[in-house]
N, C-alpha and C positions, 0 to 999 in steps of 0.2 A: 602384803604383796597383792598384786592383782593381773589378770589374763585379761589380754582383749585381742579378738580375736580382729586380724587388716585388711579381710576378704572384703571385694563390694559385696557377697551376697553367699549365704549356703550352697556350697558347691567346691566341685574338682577346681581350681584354676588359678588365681594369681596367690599363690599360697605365702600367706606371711601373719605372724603372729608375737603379740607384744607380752612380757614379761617383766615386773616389777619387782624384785626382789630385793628386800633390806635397802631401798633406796638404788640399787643397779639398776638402770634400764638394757634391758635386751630385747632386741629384736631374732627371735627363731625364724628362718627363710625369708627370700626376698624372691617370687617366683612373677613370672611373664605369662598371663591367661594365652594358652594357644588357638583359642577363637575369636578372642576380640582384638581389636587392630587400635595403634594410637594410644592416646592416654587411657582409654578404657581399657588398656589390656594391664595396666599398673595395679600393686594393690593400695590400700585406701593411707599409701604413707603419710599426704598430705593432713593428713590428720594427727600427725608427730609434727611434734615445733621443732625448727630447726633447732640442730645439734643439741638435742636433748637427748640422744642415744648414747649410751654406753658400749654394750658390745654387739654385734650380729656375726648372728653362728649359722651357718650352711650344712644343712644337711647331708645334701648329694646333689649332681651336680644337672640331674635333669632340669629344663626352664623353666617350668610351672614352678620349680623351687628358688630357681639362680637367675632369671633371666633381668631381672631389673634392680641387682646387686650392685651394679653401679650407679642409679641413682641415686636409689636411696643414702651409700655412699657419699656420694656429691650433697646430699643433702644433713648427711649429718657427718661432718668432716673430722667430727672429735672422735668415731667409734673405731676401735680395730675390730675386725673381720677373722672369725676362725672356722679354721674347715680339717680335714684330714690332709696330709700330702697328694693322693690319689685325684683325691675332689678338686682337689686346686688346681691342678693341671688339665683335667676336664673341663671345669669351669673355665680356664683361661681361652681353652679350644674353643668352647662353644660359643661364648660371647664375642668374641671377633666374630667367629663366623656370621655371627648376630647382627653386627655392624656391614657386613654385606647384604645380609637378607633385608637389613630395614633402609639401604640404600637404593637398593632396587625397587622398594615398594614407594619410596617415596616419590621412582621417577614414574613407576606404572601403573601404580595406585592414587598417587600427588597425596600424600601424608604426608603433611608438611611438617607435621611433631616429629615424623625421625630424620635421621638416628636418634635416637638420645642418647648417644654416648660413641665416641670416636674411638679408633684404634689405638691414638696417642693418648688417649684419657684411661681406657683400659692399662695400658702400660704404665701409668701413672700410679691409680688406684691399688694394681697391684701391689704394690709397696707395703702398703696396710694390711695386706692377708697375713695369716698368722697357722702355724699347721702341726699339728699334732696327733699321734699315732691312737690307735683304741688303746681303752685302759693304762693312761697317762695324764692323772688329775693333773690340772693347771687352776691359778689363782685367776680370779678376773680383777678382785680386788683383797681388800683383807678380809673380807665375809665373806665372799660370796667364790667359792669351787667349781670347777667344770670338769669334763669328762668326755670322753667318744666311745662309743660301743657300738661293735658290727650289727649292723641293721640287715643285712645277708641281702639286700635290694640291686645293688649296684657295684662294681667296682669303687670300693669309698667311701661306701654310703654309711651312715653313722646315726646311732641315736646320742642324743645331748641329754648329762645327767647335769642339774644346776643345785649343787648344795649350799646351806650355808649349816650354823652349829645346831638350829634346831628343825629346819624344812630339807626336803630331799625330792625336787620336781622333775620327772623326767620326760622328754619329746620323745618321741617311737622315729619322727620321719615316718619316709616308707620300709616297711618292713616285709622281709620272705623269709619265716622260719623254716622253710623246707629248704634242702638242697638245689640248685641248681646244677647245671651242667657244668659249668665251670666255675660260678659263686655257691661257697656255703654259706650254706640256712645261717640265719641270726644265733647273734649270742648277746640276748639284751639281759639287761640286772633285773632283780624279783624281789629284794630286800627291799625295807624299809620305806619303799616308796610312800611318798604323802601322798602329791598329787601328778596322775599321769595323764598326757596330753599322748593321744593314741588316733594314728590314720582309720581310713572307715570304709577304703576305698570301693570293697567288694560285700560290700553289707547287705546291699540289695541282692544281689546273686551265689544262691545257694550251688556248692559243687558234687556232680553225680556221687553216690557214694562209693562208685566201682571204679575210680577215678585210679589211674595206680601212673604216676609222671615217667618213670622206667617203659612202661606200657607205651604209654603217650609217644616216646622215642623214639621206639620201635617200631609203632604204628607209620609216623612220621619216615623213619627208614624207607618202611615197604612201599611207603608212595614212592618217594622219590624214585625206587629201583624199580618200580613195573612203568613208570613214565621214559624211564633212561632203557629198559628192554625192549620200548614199544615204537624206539628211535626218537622218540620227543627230547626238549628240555624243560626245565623246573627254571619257576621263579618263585621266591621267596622273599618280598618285600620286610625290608628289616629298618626298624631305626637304627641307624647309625651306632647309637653308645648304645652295649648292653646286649642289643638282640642279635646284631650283627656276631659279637663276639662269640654268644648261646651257640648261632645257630651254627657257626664255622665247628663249636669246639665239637658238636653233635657229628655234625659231619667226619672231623676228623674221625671221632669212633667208630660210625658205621663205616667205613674205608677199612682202618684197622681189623675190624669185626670183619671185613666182608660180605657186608650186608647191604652194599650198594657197589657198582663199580667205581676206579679208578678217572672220574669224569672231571675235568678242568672247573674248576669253582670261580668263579667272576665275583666281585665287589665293586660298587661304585660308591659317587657320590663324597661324603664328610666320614664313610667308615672305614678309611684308610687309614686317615689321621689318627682316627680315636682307637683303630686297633696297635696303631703304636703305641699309644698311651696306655695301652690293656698290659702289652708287650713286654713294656719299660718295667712294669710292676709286676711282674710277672710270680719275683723270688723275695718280693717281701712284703703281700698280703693274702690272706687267705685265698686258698684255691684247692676245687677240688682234684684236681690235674697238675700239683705242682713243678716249676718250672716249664711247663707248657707255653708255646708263643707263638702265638695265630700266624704272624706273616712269617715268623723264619720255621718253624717246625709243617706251614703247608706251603702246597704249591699255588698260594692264591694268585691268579689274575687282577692286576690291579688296573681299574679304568678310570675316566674325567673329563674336566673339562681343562686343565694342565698340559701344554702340547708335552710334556715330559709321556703323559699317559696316553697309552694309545686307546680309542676310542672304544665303546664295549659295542659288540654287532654279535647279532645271535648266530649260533653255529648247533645241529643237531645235538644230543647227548652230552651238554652242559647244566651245571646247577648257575645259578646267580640271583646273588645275596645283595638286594640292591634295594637303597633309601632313596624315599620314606616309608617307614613302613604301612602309613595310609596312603601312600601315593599319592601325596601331593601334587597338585600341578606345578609345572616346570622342574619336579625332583627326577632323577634316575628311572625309578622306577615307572613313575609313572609315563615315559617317554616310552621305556623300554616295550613297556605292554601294549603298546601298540602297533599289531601287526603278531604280537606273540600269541594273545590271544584269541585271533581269530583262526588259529591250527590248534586243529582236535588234537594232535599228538600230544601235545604241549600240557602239562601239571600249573596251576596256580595256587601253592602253598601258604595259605596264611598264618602267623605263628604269635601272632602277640593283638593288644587292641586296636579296633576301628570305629571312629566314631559313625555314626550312623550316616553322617551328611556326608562325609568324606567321599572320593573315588573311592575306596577300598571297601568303605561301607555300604555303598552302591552296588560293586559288584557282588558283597559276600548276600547282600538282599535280594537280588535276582537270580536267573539261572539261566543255563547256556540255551544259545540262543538269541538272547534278548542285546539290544543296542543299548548298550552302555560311553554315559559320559562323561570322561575322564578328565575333558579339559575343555570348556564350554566354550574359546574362542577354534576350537578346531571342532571336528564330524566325528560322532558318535561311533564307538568301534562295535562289531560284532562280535558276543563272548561266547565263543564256541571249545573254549578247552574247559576239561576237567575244572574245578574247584573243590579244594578242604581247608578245613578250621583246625588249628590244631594250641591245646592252653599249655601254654608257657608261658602261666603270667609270672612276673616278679612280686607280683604283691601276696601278701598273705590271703589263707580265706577266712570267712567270717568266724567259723571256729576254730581256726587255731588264735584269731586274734582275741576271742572270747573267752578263751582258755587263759591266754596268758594272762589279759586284765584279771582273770580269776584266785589265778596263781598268784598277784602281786598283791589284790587287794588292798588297793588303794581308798583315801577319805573321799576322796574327790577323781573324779572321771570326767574327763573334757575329749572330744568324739570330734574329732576335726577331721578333712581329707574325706569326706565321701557326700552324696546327695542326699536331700533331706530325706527319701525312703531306706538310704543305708545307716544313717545315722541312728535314725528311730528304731532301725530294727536291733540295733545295740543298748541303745537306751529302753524297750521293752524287755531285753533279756538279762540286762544288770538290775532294772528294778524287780524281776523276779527270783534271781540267782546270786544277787549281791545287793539287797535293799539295805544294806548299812554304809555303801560306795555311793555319796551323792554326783547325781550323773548330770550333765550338764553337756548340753547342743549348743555352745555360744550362738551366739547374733550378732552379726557385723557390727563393731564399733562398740558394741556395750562392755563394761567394763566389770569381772570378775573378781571380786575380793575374797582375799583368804586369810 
């Protein structure tokens, strides 16, 4: 067998990786870099002969992971396509919406490489998806076994076990062994593993050790209620899948608890859609809140651009939970914050990551006061409300994922999903804590034999 990793280069981004097993070829993720634009934002699939693939397996259904699932697809016509039920219906959401976002870039940006992939092609492709529950081996062929195991990441998300009679390889995906607010922590295998392909995301950033996420909640609460006593409102910039759902389910408990008041919650943007899809699944995947359902158990406010939705306009003593949650230009949010926060009254809640260049990264770098620029063809805003940070990451930290590689003690360790400072700092701590687990930092394109 052998691994080759499809990234253009060590790093977070177009995540996808090749798999040789007994003659199967598999392709693990087919993901869309979120900072590069056009074919640069592909991963290096051109480097697969056509229809030389066998199977591709989808972890979850974020883009860096799904987002150029269809071409790859198109390009290898013989492969079926497996994911969870959950992930399927995510992914179907997001990549349309994909085909609008890269239609617009191509009239405002002239990217004359998109779309690469239409809404009729999507509905096509579909066809090829293939969807099966955690802990449900399926055959891929007569050697070679498959499997899903709750990776605790995402609504869906799943690590891929690939056996055959004498190898046992497992992918991580992304993974969050600790509970969420509304996803429980992972439940990935520890047996027999030979060789594990393990994310790296947070390798470089070690977490406080007074760290307690209950805490973190709570803390979170009390913002919100001393900005909603002080007559302001709260914005809370969310991705759409995932954070969005986090942060609504947080909210419904400080309501229940009484640890905020009874204040109207707004959502915009693609996080209506995808809390249907939270909704729909509500009574047949893991949850820590079972039977719980974002849009029918709260009183959310639904906004858009849909004349069906009425428009979102700020009103005193509101929350609103509004994508991207970097604030992006032309997204919800980022429109929103404009005019929000130049009143002191007003809270600016951050809850998940920002990349540094982003709007959001901008503001979470400066401090009130300063002209911030949110969206370069309009005038710099003045940021004069409150700001906090608050971690609710989804991913694992770097010791609990250290832990587990430990626990599973694997022959072989392949460190994928993080930058070359997070990587290293993994591959330092398994050659001192596991010098019998040969550890390996693939290199774009280079080919791993086992």
């Amino acid at each position: 067998m052998f691994f080759q990793s499809l990234l253009r280069q060590n790093e977070i981004g177009a995540n996808s990786y090749l798999v040789e097993l007994d003659g199967h070829r598999i392709v693990l993720d087919s993901g869309m870099h979120p900072k590069e634009e056009g074919i640069e934002s592909l991963p290096a699939h051109h480097e697969l002969e056509s229809s030389s693939i066998d199977s591709i397996f989808v972890s979850h259904s974020h883009l860096d992971h799904s987002g150029s699932l269809p071409v790859l697809m198109n390009d290898q016509p013989d492969a079926e396509v497996y994911m969870t039920p959950a992930t399927s219906k995510l992914v179907d959401a997001l990549l349309h919406n994909s085909v609008n976002v890269m239609e617009s870039k191509r009239v405002e940006l002239g990217i004359t490489d998109y779309p690469f992939y239409t809404h009729r092609e999507l509905d096509r492709l579909e066809k090829r998806w293939r969807t099966f529950n955690y802990n449900r081996p399926f055959q891929l062929n007569e050697n070679v076994r498959a499997s899903f195991h709750d990776a605790g990441h995402i609504l869906g998300s799943a690590g891929v076990m690939l056996e055959t009679m004498d190898k046992r390889i497992f992918y991580t995906g992304d993974v969050q062994f600790e509970d969420q607010t509304l996803i429980p922590g992972a439940k990935l295998p520890e047996e027999d593993i030979d060789i594990l392909i393990i994310e790296t995301t947070r390798g470089a950033s070690p977490r406080d050790e007074s760290y307690n996420r209950h805490q973190e909640e709570n803390n979170f609460a009390e913002s919100i209620n001393r900005c909603l006593r002080d007559g302001g409102s709260v914005l809370v910039p969310v991705f759409a899948m995932g954070k969005t759902q986090e942060v609504l389910s947080m909210i419904h408990r400080f309501k229940t608890e009484g640890m905020i008041p009874d204040a109207p919650v707004y959502i915009g943007g693609l996080s209506t859609k995808m809390s249907l899809i939270f909704d729909e699944f509500a009574d047949s995947t893991p949850r820590n809140q079972p039977g719980f359902q974002v849009l029918k158990d709260m009183e959310v406010k639904t906004g858009g651009r849909r004349r069906k939705r009425a428009p979102i306009v700020y009103q005193p003593g509101s929350i609103y939970a509004l994508s991207s949650g970097m604030m992006t230009e032309k997204t919800v949010s980022n429109s929103f914050a404009r005019g929000f926060m130049e009143n002191p009254k007003n809270a600016l809640l951050f809850v998940g990551y920002a990349d540094p260049d982003s709007p959001a990264g901008h503001i979470r770098a400066g401090k009130q006061g300063d002209l911030i620029n949110l969206d370069p063809e309009q005038p710099p805003v003045q940021f004069n409300c409150p700001m906090e940070v608050f971690d609710f990451s989804g991913h694992a930290t770097r010791d609990d994922l250290l832990d587990y590689i430990l626990r599973v003690k694997p022959s072989k360790t392949i460190l994928v999903h993080g930058d070359i400072q997070a990587t290293e700092w993994f591959a330092d701590q398994l050659r001192e804590k596991l010098p019998s687990s040969d550890t390996i930092i693939p290199k774009p394109g280079a080919k791993y034999y086992f």
